[in-house]
C-alpha positions in Angstrom: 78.7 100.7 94.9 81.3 101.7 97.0 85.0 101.2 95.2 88.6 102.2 97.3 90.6 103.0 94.3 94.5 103.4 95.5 97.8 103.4 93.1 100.8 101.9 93.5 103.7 102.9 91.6 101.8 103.3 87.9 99.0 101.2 88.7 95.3 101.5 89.9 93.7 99.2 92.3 90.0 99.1 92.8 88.3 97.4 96.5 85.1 96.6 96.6 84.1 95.8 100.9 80.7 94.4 100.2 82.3 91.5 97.5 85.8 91.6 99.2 87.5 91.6 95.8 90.5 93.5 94.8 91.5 93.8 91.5 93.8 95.5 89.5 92.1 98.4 86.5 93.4 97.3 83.1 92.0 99.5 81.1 90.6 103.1 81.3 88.3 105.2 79.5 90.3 108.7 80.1 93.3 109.2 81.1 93.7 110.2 84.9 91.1 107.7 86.0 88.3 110.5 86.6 85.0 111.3 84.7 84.7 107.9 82.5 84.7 103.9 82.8 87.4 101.8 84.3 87.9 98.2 83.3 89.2 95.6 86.4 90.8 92.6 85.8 88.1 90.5 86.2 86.2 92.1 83.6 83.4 94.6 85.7 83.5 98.3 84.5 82.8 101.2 86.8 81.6 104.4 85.6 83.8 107.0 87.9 82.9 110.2 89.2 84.7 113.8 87.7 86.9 114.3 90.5 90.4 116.7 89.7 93.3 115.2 88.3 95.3 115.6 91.7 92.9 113.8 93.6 95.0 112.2 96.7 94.6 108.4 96.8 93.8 106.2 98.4 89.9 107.1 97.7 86.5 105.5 98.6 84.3 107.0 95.7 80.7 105.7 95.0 80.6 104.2 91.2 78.1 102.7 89.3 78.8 99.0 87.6 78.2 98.9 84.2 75.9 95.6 82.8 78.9 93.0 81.4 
């Protein structure tokens, strides 16, 4: 699924187009977002992609939702 993650001040937003939802990530698996699971608000988790620590945001990334 396509996710546009973007950050604003300290905190990560993830997009999905094709639900039009935004939601805010609460938890994360790693720090630095990259290369592990991030948990929204509403409760999905997205494995991410290994991307470098510096990646520039914002960011359309393909990730794969985890089963609830």
């Amino acid at each position: 699924m396509k996710v546009m993650i973007r950050k604003i001040g300290e905190t990560y937003s993830a997009y999905i187009a094709k639900k039009d939802l935004e939601e805010a990530v609460v938890e994360m698996e790693k720090p630095g977002l990259w290369g592990g699971w991030v948990r929204l608000a509403n409760g999905w988790v997205f494995e991410m992609p290994e991307m470098a620590a510096d990646t520039r945001l914002p960011l359309t990334v393909e990730a794969r939702k985890r089963p609830e």
